[in-house]
TORZA-763650 format. One record per residue: x, y, z of N, C-alpha, C, O in turn. Coordinates in steps of 0.001 Angstrom, whole numbers, plus 500000, padded with zeros to 6 digits. Atoms other than C-alpha are relative to their C-alpha. Layout:
BEGIN
XYZXYZXYZXYZ
...
END
This chain:
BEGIN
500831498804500000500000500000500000500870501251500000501982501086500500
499575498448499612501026503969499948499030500228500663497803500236500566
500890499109498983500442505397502780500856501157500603502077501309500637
499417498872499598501002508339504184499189500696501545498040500969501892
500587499728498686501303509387507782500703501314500415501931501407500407
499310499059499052501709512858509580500121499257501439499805498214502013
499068500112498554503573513498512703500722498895499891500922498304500953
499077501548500013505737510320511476501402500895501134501993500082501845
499229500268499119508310512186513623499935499809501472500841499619502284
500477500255498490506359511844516773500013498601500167500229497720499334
499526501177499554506453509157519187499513498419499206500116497425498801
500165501454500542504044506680517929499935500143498329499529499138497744
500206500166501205504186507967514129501535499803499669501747499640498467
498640500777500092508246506975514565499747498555499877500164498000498860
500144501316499426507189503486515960499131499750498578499846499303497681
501006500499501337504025502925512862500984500150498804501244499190498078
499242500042501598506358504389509868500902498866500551500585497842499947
499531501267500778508897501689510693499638499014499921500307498254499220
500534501110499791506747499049511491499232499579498627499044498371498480
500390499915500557504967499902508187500955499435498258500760498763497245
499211499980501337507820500272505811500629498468500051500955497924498996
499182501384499830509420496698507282498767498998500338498812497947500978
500428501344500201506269495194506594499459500188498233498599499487497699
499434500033501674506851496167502673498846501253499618498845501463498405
500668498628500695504115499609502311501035500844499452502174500853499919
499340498309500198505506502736500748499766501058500750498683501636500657
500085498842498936506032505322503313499994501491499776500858501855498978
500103498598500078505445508818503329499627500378501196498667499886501789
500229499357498553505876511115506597500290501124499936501424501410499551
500572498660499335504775514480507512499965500034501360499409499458502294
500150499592498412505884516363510117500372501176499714501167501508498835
499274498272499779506247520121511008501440500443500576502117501459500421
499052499469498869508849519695513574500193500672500838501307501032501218
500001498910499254507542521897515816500598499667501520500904498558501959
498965500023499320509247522798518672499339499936501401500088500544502165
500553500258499404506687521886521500501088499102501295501127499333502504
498468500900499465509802519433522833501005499745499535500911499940498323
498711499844500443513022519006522180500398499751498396501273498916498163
499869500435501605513204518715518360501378499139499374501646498661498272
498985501013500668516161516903518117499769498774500468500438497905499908
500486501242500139514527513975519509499452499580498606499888498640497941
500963500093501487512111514201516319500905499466499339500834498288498989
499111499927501050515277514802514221500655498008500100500753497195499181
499150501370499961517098511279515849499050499056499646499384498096498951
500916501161500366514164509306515490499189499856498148498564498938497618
499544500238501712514223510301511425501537499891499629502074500052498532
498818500131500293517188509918511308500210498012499652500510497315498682
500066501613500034516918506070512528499086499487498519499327498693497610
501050500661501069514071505607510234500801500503498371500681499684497459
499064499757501466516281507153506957501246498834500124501451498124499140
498577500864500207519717504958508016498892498351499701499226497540498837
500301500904500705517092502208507860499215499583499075499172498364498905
501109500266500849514347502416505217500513500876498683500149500827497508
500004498679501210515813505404503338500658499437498606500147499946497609
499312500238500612518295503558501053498838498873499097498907498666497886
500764501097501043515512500820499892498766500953499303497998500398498518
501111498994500674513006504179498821498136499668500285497040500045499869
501656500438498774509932502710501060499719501163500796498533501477500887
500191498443499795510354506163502681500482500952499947501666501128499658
499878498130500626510206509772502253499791500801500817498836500390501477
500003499457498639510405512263504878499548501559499311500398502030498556
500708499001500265508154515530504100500046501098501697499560500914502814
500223499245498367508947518666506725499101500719499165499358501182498054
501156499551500584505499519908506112498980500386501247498684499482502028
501538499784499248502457521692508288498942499616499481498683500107498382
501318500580500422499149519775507910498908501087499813497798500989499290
500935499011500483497834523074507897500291501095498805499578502089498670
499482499241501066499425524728505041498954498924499038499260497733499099
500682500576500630496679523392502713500414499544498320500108498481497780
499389499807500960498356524085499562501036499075499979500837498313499032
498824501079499759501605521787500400499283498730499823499577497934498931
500354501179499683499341519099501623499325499874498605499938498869498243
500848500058500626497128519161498721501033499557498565500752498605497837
498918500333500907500434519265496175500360498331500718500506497443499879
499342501138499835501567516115498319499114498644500187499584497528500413
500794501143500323498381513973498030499601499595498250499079498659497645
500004500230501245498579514660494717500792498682498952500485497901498052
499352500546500310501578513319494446500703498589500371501502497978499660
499873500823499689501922510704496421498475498592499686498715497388499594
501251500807500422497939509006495600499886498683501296499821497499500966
499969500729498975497846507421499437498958498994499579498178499280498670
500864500666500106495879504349499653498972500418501654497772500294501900
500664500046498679495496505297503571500605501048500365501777501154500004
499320499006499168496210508368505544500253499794501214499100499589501592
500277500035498500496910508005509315500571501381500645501750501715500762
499297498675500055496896511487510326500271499878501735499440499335502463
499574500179498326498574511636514135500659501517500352500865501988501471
499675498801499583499809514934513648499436501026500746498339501180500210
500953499432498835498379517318516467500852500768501070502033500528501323
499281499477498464499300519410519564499425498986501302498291498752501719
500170501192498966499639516834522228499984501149501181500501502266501215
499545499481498501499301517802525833498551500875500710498089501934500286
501382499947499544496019518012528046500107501986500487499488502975500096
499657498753499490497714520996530168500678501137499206500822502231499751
499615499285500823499234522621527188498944500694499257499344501763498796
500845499942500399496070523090525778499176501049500601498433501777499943
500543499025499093494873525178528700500950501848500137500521502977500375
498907499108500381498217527398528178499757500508498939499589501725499014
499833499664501076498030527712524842499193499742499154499449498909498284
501334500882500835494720527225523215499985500634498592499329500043497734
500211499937502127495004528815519417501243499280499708501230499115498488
499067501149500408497910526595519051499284498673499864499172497893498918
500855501721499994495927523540520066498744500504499044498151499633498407
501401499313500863493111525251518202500307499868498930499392499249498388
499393500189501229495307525276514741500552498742499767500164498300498686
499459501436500008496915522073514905499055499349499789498745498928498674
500897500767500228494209520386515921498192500005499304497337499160499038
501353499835500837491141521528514351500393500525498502500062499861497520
499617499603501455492423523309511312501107498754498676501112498262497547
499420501885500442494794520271510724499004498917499357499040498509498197
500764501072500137492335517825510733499461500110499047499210499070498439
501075499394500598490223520038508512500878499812498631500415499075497761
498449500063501365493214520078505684500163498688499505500359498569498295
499655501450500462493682516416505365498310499088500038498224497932499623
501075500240500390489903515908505483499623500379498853498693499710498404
500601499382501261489394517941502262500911499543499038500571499376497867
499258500837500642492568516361501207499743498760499362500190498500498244
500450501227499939490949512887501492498666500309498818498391499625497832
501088499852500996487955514395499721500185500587498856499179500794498177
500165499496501294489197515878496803500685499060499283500330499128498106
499335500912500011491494513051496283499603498995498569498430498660498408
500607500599501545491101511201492740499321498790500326498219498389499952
500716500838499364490860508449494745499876499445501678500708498870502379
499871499453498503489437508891498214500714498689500944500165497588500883
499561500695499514491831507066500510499016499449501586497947500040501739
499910500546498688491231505140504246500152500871500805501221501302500374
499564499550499333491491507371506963499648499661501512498598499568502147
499617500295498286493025506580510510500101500759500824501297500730501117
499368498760499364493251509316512607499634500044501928498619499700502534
500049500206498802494074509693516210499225500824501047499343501991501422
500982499410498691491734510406518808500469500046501148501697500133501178
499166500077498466492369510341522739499166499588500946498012499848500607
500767500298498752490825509131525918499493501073500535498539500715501225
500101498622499480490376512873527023498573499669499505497728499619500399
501522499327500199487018512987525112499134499371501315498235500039501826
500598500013498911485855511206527937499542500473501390498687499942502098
499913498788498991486179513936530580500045499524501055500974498807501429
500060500675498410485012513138534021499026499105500196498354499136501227
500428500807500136483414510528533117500336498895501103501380498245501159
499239501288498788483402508050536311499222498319499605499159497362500377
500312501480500713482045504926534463501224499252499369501768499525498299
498687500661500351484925502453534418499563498761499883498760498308500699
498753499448501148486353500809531791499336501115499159498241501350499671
500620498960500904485257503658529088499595499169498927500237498147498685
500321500952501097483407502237526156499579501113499434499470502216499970
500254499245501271482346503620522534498728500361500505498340501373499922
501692499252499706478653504362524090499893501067500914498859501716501073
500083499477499010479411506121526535499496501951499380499245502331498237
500299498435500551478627510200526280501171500366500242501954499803501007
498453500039499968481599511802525714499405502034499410499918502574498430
500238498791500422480000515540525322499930500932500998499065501791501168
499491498989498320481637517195528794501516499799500139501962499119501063
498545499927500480485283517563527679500261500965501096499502501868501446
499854498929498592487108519242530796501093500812499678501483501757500364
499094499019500252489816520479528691500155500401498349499636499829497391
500222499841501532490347521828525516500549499261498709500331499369497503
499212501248501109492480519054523898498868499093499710498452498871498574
501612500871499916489317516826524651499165500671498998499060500135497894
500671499470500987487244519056522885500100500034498298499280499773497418
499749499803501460489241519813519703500228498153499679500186497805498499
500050501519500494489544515858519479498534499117500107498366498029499556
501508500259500087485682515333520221499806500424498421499212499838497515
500838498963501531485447518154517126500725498672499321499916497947498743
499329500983501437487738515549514985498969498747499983498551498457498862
501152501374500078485299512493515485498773500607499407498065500003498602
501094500039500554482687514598514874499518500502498051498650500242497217
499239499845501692484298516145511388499934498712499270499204498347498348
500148501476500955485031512791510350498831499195499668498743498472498676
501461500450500389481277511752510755499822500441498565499885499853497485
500562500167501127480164513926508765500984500246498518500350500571497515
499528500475501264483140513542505894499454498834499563498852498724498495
500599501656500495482207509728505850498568500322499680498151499750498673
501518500065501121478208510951505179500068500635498988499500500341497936
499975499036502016479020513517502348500557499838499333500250499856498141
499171500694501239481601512401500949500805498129500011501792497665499441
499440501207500345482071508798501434501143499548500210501617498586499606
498856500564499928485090508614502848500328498717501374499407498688502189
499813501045499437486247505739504948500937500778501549502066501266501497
499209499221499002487282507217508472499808498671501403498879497981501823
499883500668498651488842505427511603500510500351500943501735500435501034
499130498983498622489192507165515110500391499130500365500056498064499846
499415500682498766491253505659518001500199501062500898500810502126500794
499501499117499035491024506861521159501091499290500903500815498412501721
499327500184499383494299506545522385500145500207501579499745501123502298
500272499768497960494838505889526276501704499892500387502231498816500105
498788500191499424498485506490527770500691499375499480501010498469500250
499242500823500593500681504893525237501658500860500750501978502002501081
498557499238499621504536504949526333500697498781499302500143497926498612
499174500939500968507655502908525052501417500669500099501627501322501121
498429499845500685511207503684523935499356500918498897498471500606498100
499862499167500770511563507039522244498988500913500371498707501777499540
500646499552499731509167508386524197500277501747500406501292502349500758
500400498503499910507453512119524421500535500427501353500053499980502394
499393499327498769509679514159526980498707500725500914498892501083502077
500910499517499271506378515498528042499027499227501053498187499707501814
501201500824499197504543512723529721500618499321501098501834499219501261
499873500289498989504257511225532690501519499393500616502423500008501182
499217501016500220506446508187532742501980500602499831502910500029500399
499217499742500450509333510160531299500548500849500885501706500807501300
499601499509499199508864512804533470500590499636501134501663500131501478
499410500766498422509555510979536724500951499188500140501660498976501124
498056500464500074512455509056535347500852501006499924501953500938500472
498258498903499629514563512452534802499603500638501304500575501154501857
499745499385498635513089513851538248500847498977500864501759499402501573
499803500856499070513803510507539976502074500142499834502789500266500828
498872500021500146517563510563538190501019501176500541502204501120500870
499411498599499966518150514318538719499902500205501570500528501128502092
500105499679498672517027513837542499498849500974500735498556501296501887
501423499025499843513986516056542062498926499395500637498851498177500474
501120500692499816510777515389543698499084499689498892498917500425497919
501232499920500863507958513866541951498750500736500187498297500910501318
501235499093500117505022515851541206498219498602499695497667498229498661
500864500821500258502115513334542065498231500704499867497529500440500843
501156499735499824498739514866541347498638498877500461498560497666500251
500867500822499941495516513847542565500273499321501534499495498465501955
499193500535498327497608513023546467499898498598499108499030497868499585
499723501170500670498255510039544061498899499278499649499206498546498708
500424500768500203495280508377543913499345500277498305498146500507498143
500100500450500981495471508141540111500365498175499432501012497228499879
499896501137500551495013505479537679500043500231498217499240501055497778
499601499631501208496128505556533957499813497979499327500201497013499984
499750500853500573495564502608531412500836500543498482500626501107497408
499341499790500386498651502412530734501042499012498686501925498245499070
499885500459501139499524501151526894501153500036499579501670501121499309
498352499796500612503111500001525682499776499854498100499003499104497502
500245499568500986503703501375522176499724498527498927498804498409498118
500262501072501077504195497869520301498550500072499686497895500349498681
501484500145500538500900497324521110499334500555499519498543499860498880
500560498780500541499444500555519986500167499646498808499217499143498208
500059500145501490500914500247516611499362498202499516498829497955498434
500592501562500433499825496295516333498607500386499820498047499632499023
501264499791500157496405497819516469499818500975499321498842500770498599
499935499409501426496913500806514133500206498885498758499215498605498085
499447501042500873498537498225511817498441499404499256498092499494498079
501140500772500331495156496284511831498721500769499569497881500073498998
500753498932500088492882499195511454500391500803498583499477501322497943
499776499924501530494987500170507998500170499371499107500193499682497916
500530501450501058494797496897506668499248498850499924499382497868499193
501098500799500274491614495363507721499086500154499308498999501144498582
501644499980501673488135494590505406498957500026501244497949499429500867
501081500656499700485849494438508341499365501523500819498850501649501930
500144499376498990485371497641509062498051501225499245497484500977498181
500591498931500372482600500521508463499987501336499605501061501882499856
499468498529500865482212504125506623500456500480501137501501501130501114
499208499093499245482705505269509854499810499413501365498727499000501781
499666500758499201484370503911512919500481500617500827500983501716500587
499660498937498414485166504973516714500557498633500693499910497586500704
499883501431499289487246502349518746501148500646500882501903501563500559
499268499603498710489072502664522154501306499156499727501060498057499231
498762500224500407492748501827521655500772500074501233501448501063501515
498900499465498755494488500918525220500392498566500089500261497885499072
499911500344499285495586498416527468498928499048501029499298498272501910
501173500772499125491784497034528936500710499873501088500837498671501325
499986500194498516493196497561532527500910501632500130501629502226499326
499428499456499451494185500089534744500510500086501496500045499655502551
499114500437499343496917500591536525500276501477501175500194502625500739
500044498998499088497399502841539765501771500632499929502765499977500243
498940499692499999500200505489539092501259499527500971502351498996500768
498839500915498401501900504570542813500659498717499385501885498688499490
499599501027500366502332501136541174501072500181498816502085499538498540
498710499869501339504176502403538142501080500564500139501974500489499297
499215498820499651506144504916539904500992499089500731502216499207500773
498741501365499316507555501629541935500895499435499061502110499568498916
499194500543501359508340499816538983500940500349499598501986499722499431
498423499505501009510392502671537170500863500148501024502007499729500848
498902500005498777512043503363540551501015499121500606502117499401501077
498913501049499796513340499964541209500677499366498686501314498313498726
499525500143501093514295499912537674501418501114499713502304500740498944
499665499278499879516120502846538068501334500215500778502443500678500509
499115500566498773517667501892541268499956501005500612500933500985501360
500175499119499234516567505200542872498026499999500743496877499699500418
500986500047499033514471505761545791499183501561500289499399502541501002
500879498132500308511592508719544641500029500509501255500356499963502309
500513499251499080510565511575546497499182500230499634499214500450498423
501419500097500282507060511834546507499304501396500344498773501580501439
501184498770499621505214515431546230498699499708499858498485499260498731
501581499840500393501398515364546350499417501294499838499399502294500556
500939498764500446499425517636544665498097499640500148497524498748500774
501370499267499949495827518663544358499748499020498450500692498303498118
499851499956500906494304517734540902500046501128499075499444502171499328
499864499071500763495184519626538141498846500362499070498058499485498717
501372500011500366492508521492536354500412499320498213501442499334497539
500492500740501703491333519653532684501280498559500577502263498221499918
499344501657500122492903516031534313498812499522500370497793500127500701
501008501070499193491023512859535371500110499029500678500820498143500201
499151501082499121491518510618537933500291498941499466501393498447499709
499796501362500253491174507604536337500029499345498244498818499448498052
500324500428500988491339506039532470499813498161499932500237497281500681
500009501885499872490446502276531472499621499959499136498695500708498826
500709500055501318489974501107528281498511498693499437498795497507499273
499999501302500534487499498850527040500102499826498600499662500599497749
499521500331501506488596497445523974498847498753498802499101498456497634
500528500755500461485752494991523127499479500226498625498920499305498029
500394500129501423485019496492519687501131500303499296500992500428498079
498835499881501024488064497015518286500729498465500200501124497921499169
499951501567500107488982493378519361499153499172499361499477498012499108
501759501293500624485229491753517777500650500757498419500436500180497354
499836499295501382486471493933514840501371499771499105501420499773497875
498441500172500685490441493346514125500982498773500808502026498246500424
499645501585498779491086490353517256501391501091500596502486500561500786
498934499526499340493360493432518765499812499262501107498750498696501368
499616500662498805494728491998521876501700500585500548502869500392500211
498138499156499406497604494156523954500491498387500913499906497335501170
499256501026499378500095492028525728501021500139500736501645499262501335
499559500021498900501841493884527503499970500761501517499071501596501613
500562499607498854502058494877531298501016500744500364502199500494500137
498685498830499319503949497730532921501123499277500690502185499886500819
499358500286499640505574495110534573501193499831498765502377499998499059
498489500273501310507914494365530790499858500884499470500814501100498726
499589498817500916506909497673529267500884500980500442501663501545499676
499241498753499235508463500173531865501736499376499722502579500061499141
498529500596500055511920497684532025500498500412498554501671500783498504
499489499949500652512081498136528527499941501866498985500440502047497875
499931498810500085511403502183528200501134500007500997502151500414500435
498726499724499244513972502235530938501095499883499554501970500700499843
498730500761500483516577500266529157499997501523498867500811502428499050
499973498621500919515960503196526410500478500906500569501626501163500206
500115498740499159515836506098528736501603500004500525502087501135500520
498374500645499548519733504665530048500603500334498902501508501158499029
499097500134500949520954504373526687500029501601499093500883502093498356
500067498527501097519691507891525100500009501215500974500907502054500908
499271498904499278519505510276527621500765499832501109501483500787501404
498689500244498967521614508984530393501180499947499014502042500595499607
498593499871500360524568508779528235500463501322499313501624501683499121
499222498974500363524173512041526717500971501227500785501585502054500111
END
């Protein structure tokens, strides 16, 4: 297949383009490079993906804004995707509250660009595009399922990713295009986003800093290691069983109490945290959980792994890339 994915230099559109190109698609990746976090992560993690895909011409590395309409519109031209998986976006629940016409352009005007892309398209491709657990707000019905109401977003990332599900509706009724959300729930891994949790509390724990536990800890996160994430993208851009238009929860089916994970990376670590408690923060939620029962009846996803082998092996990363720099 050609496909073509923004944010390929973000975390999990690093992890899908190579998983994609080394299972024989033609790759194409879009990314802005914006400077939200350290951009030379971005840069090393194309870098990996050029020393290994670049020389066989399976991929192509596009520095491109999804909202420059004109670019994108020249590069669906030219590329004739079979599938888009657009992942490109302003990540970050609390960033969102900081900086809302950023998250406002990214993510709504974005979305809006590669939707009209898809529809003007000679021939309208597949589209995958990433959703989030956020639309669920404060929702205290645990695990979260596709029925649930999901129209009390507590922050504005939630929202502009509610608006993308509901965009994609109605593309798939007017114009027929083939659209598939995922609401992603806490994915982490090797190569992971300097901004999130997980990451954070390995350089406080290393640097000797306290941790910043919101919530006086009693959080819970279903918490998703990246393989699995992309094993279920994967199946979602090359299954037959699906509908014009599709909504499916994308985690882990369990959650896991931060305290418990915070042990894990700590004795992985070989340091002994310091524990701040906070308050909660406004636009968080105490708790996520996925259920996954229709995206499993639909593609036989099935995660596999448990913080107990995912954290050991983000750690082993976290040692080798920024501990040695």
């Amino acid at each position: 297949m050609r496909i073509l994915v923004t944010g390929a230099a973000g975390f999990i559109g690093f992890h899908l383009a190579d998983r994609l190109v080394r299972d024989g698609h033609d790759l194409t990746g879009v990314d802005a490079l914006t400077p939200y976090y350290n951009v030379q992560l971005k840069r090393d993690r194309l870098a990996l993906l050029a020393a290994a895909h670049g020389l066989s011409g399976r991929f192509v590395f596009h520095e491109t804004d999804v909202c420059d309409q004109q670019a994108m519109t020249r590069l669906f031209e030219e590329v004739r995707p079979d599938c888009v998986v657009h992942l490109a976006a302003q990540p970050g629940v609390r960033y969102s509250v900081t900086h809302p016409f950023i998250c406002q352009r990214a993510n709504l005007d974005g979305f809006l660009t590669v939707l009209e892309c898809c529809r003007f398209a000679s021939v309208k491709p597949r589209l995958v595009y990433a959703s989030s657990s956020s639309v669920y707000g404060g929702n205290k019905t645990l695990p979260f399922s596709e029925d649930q109401a999901v129209d009390r977003p507590v922050s504005l990332y939630a929202a502009t990713k509610h608006a993308n599900e509901l965009m994609a509706h109605v593309y798939s009724h007017l114009y027929g295009i083939q659209t598939i959300g995922l609401r992603f729930f806490t994915v982490y891994g090797p190569w992971y986003r300097p901004d999130m949790a997980v990451y954070l509390f390995a350089d406080a724990m290393t640097q000797g800093r306290p941790l910043r536990v919101f919530n006086y800890g009693e959080m819970k996160r279903d918490f998703t290691y990246v393989d699995d994430i992309i094993e279920g993208v994967v199946r979602c851009i090359t299954g037959n069983t699906f509908d014009r238009c599709e909504l499916f929860n994308i985690g882990n089916n369990r959650a896991e109490r931060l305290l418990d994970m915070i042990e894990i990376l700590s004795a992985q670590l070989r340091v002994t945290p310091k524990l701040e408690f906070l308050p909660m923060q406004d636009g968080d939620v105490p708790a996520t959980w996925a259920n996954i029962d229709r995206l499993r009846a639909k593609t036989g996803y099935e995660p596999k792994t448990s913080i107990r082998v995912g954290i050991p092996k983000f750690v082993e990363w976290y040692k080798s890339y920024v501990l040695k720099k």
